[in-house]
Structure formats: structure tokens, C-alpha cells
FIDOZA-103480 format. One record per residue (C-alpha): x, y, z; residue in one letter. Coordinates in steps of 0.5 Angstrom, whole numbers, padded with zeros to 4 digits. Layout:
BEGIN
+-------+-------+-------+------+
!    c1 !    c2 !    c3 ! type !
+-------+-------+-------+------+
!     X !     Y !     Z !    A !
...
+-------+-------+-------+------+
This chain:
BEGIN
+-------+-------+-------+------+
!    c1 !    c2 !    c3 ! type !
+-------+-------+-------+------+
!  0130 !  0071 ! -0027 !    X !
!  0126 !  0077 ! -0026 !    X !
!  0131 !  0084 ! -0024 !    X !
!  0125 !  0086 ! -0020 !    X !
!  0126 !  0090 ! -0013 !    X !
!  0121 !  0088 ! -0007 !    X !
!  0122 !  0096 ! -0005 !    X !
!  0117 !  0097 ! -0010 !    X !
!  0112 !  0094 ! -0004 !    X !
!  0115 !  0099 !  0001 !    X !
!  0114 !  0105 ! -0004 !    X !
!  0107 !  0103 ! -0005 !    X !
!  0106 !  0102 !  0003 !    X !
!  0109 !  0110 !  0003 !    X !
!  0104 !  0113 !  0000 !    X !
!  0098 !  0109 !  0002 !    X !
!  0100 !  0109 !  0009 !    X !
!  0101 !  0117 !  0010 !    X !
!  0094 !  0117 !  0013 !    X !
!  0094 !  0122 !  0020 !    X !
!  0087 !  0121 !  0022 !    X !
!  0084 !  0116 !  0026 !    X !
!  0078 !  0110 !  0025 !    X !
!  0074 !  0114 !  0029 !    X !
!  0075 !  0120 !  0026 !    X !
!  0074 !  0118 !  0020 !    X !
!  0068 !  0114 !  0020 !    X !
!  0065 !  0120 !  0023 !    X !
!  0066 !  0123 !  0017 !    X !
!  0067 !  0129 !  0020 !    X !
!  0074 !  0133 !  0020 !    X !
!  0076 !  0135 !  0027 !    X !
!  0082 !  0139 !  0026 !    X !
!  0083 !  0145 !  0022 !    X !
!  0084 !  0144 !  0014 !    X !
!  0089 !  0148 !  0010 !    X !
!  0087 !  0150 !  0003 !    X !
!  0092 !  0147 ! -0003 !    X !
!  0093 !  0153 ! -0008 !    X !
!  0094 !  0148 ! -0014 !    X !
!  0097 !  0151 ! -0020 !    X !
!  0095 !  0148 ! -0027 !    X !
!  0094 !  0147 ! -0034 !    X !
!  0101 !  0144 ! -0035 !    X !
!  0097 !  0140 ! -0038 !    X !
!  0090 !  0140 ! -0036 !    X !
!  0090 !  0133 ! -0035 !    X !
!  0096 !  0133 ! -0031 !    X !
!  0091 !  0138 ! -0027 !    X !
!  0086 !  0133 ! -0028 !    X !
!  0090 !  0128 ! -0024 !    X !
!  0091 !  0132 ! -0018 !    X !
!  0084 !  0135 ! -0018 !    X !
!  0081 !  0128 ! -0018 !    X !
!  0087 !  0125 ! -0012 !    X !
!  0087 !  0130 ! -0008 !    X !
!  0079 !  0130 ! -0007 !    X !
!  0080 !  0122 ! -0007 !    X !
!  0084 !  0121 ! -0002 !    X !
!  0081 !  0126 !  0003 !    X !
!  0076 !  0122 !  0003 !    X !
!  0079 !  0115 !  0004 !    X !
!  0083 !  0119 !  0011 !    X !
!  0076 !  0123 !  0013 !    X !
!  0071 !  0119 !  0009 !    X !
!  0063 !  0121 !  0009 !    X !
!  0062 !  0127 !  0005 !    X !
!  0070 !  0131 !  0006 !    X !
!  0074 !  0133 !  0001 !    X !
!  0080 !  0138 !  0001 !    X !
!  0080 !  0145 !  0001 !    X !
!  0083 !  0147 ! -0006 !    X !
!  0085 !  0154 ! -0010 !    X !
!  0086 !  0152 ! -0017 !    X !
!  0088 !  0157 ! -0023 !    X !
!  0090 !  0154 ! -0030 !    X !
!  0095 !  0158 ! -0035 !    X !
!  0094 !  0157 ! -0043 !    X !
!  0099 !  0150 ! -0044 !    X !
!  0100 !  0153 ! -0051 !    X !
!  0103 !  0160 ! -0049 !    X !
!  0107 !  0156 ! -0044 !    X !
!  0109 !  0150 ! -0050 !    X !
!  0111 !  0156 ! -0054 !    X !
!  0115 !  0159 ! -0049 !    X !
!  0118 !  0155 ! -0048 !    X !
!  0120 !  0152 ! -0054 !    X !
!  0123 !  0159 ! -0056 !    X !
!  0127 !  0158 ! -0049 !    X !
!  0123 !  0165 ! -0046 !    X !
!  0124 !  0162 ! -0040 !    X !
!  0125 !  0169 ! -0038 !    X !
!  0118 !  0171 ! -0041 !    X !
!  0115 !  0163 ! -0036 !    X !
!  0117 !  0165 ! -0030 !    X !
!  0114 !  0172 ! -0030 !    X !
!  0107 !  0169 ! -0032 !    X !
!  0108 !  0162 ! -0026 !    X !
!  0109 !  0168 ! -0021 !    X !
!  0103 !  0173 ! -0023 !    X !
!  0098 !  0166 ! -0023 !    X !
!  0102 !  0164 ! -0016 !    X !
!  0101 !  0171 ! -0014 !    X !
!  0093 !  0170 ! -0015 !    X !
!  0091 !  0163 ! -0012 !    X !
!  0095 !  0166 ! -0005 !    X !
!  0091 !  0173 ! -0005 !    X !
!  0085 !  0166 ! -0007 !    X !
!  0086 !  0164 !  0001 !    X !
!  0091 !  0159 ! -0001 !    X !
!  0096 !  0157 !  0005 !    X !
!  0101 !  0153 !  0000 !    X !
!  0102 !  0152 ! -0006 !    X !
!  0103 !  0146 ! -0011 !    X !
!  0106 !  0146 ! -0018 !    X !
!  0102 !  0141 ! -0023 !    X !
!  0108 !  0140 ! -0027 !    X !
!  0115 !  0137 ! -0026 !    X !
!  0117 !  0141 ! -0033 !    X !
!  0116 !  0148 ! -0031 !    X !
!  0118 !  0146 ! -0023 !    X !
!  0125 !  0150 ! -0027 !    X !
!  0122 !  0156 ! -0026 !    X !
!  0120 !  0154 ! -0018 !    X !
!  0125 !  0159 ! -0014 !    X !
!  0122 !  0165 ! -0018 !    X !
!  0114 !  0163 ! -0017 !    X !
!  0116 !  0161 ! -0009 !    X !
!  0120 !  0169 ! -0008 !    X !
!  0114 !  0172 ! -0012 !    X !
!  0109 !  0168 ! -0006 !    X !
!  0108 !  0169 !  0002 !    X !
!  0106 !  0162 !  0002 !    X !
!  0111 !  0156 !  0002 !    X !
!  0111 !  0152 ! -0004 !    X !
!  0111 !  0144 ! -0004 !    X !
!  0117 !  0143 ! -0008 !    X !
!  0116 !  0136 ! -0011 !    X !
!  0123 !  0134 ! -0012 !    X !
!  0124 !  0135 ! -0005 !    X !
!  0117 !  0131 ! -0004 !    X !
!  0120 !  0125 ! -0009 !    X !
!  0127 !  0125 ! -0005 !    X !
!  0125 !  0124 !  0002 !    X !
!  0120 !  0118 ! -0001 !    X !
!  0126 !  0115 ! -0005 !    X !
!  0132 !  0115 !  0001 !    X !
!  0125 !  0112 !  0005 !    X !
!  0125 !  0106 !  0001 !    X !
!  0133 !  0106 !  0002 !    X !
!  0135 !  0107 ! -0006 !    X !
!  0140 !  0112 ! -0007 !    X !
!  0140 !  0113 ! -0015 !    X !
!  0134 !  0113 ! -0019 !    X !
!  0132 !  0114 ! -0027 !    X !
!  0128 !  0119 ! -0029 !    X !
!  0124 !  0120 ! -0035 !    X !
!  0120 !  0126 ! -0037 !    X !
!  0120 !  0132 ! -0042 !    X !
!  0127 !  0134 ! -0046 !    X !
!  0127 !  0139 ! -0042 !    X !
!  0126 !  0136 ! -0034 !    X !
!  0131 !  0131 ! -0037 !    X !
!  0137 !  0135 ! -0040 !    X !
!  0137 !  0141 ! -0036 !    X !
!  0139 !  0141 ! -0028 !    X !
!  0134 !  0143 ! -0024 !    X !
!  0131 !  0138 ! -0021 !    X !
!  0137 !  0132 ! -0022 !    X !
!  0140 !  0137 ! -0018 !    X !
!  0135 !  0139 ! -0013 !    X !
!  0135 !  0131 ! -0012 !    X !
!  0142 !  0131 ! -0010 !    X !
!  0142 !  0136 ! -0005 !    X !
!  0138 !  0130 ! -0001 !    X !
!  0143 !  0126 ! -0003 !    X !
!  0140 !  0122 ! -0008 !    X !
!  0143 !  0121 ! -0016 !    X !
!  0139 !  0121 ! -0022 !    X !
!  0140 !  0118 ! -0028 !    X !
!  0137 !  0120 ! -0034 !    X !
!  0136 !  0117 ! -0041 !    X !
!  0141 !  0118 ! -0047 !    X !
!  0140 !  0124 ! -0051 !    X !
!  0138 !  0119 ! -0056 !    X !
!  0132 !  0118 ! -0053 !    X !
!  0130 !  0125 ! -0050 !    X !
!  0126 !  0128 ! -0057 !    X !
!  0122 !  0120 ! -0057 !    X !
!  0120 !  0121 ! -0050 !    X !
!  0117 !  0129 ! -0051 !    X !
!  0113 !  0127 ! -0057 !    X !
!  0109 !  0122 ! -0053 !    X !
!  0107 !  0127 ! -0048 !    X !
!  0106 !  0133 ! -0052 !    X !
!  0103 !  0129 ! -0058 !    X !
!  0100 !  0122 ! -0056 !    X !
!  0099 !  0123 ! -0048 !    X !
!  0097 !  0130 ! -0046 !    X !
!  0091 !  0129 ! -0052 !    X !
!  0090 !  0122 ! -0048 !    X !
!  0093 !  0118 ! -0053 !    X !
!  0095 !  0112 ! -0050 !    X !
!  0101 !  0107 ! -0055 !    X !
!  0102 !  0100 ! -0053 !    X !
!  0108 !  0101 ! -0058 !    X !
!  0110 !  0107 ! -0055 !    X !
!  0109 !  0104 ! -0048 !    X !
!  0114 !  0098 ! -0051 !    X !
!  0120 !  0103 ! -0052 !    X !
!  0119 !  0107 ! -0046 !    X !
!  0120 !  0100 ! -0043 !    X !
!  0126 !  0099 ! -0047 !    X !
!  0129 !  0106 ! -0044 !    X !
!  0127 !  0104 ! -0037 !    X !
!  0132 !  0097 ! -0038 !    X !
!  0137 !  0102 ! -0040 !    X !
!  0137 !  0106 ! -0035 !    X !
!  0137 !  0099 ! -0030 !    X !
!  0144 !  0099 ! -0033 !    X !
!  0146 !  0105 ! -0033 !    X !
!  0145 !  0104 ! -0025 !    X !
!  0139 !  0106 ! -0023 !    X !
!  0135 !  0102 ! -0018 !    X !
!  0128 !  0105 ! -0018 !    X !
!  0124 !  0110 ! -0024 !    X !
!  0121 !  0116 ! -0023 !    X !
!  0116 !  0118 ! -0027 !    X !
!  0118 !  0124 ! -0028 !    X !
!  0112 !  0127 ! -0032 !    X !
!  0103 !  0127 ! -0029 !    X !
!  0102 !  0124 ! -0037 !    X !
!  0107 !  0119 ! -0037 !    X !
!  0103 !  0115 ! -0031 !    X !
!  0098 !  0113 ! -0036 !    X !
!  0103 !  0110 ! -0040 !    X !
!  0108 !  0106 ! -0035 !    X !
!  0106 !  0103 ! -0029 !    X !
!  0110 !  0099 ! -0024 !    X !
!  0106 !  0092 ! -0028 !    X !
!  0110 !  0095 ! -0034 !    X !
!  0117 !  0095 ! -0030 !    X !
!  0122 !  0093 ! -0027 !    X !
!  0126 !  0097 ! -0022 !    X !
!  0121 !  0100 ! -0018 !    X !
!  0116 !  0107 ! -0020 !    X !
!  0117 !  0112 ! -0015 !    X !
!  0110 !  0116 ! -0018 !    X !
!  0111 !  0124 ! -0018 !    X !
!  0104 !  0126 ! -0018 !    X !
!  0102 !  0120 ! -0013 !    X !
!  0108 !  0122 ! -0009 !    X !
!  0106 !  0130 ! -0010 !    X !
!  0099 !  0128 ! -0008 !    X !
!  0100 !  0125 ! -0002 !    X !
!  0105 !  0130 !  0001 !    X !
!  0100 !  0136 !  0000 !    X !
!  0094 !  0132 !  0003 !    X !
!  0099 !  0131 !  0010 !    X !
!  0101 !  0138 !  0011 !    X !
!  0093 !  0140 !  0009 !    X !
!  0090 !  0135 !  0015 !    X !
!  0097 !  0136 !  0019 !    X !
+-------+-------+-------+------+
């Protein structure tokens, strides 16, 4: 007998539905109310970067259709400056740096700001003090898809640092929404795959079987639905290869930053 959850259907229907502009409007192909402009900050990874580029300007099209597409400020960082940091565990050293970029895509025009990584989301309330303009936080967005769906605990799988740090399991729960992550065990297998195979876009049908085994266990552990916490991690396990039901971070992030854009 399957163990899939129908909710993966409403999660689906969440992120497709979110669309505020009439037929009318749309078919026109003009956009007929003030359009905010996203500050993307990125380069954690370029793919992941990539991946927001691409959604953002597709789903503006499919709200405003003709030639539309989203007004954007993006600024990248060195990945492998960041990577190095952060393996040294100068989190003191990554704030500074994300808030200085942030600092520039404001002073660019942009009026709020989406962070492209779930990993360096640690250091979000110090980017969000260094800025005049709001930041889309996505546990925030995440956790108001999650209780939408009515499930109110969750696996998470991500990088060593998004699992074994509390910063955004944490976050989650101030929304009422618990976060199971994998055994210890498993957290160095997991940052491989996106450090070593997926950020390169190297997808491993071997990797993708234990990531699923993981995800099995997490089912056991009690969770009821499976953020995939991480942008590279999408290209890897998707709701076909699951179970519980995926809450897609990036595709979630996406969407959130297109309705307070077109708002």
C-alpha cells in the first residue's frame, strides 16, 4: 500500500494558484499596476541563482503573459569565498560580507529582497538590520505554505549546516510547524551531494536512491511532508521520487516574491 499524502496535490495547487491578475489583464500582455523590483541575492550557488532567474521571469509571464517579465536587481558573491568561510565557521566574517551585498542591491532600486540560499538564511537577521527594505524571509514563506496544507511537522533535508543548526528549524516553529531532520549520520552524505555533484549539475541516480531511503526515514520519525531545503537539492528529489508530500523551497520562495511584486 502507498503511504502517499493527497496534501502533495493542494501544495501543487498553492504555488500554481497564487496568481492575482485577471485573464483580461493577462492576455493583454500589459502590466496594468505598479510592479515592484525583486533584489535577488545570489551566487550561493550560481545554480540556485539560476533557478530564481529563470522562475521569477517564467511566472511573470504566465500571471502577465506577451512580452512581461519581472523587474530584478541581482548581485552574486564568490561561492567559494562564502564555502571557505563558512567551513572555518567565520560566520562572523559572512554576515558582513551578505550585508554589504544586500546594502548594494537596495542603493540598485530594489524595494525587497530575497535571499537564494536556504544555508546562508543563518545569517538573515543581520543582512535584514543592514537594509531599509524588507527581506522575504523563506522560512517564513515555507511555514505558511506548510500550515496551508494543514500538515504541522516536516522533514527537512538540506546542507550540514541548514540541518544541525537552529536557525531555521527554529524559525518554522515560531509558525507552529515542527522540523524533523535526518540522523547525524547522514548530514555529511547529504552536503556532499550538493557541494560535490549537484552544484556542478551532476545528477546521481545512486545518490538520488539514498536521499530517498533518508526521506523514508524521516517518515518514521514523523513527519508528514519533506522540505527540500536546499535549490540544488530540486534537481535531484522531486514529489515522483517521494512519498510524503515535497514542499519545494525555492519554487515556494518564487512565488512569494512574484505576489508581493505584482501586489
Amino acid at each position: 500500500m502507498t503511504r502517499r499524502l493527497r496534501v502533495g496535490r493542494c501544495i501543487a495547487s498553492y504555488v500554481a494558484d497564487r496568481d492575482p491578475v485577471s485573464p483580461a489583464d493577462r492576455s493583454s500582455g500589459w502590466q496594468t499596476a505598479p510592479v515592484q523590483t525583486i533584489g535577488l541575492l545570489g551566487g550561493m550557488s550560481w545554480e540556485s541563482s539560476l533557478v530564481y532567474y529563470r522562475d521569477l521571469n517564467r511566472g511573470v509571464h504566465e500571471r502577465l503573459g506577451g512580452l512581461s517579465s519581472p523587474k530584478l536587481v541581482l548581485s552574486t558573491v564568490d561561492f567559494a569565498e562564502l564555502t571557505a568561510l563558512e567551513e572555518a565557521e567565520r560566520w562572523d566574517r559572512i554576515g558582513p560580507l551578505l550585508a554589504e551585498a544586500a546594502q548594494g542591491v537596495e542603493r540598485a532600486g530594489a524595494d525587497f529582497l530575497v535571499l537564494c540560499t536556504t544555508t546562508f538564511h543563518k545569517v538573515a537577521d543581520e543582512i535584514a538590520a543592514a537594509v531599509d527594505i524588507p527581506l522575504l524571509h523563506l522560512a517564513d514563506v515555507v511555514a505558511e505554505a506548510v500550515k496551508q496544507s494543514g500538515v504541522t511537522t516536516v522533514g527537512l533535508i538540506g546542507t550540514t549546516v541548514a540541518m544541525s543548526d537552529s536557525f531555521f528549524t527554529d524559525r518554522m516553529a515560531e509558525h507552529g510547524v515542527d522540523v524533523v531532520v535526518p540522523a547525524a549520520e547522514h548530514h555529511d552524505f547529504l552536503n556532499t551531494a550538493i557541494y560535490e555533484e549537484l552544484v556542478h549539475e551532476r545528477v546521481v541516480d545512486t545518490t538520488r536512491r539514498r536521499v530517498v531511503g533518508i526521506v523514508d526515514e524521516l517518515w518514521d520519525a514523523g513527519a508528514q511532508g519533506l522540505l527540500v531545503g536546499c535549490t540544488e537539492l530540486e534537481l535531484l528529489i522531486t514529489q515522483s521520487d517521494v512519498d510524503l508530500p515535497v514542499f519545494p523551497c525555492t519554487s515556494l520562495h518564487v512565488a512569494a516574491a512574484l505576489d508581493r511584486a505584482l501586489d
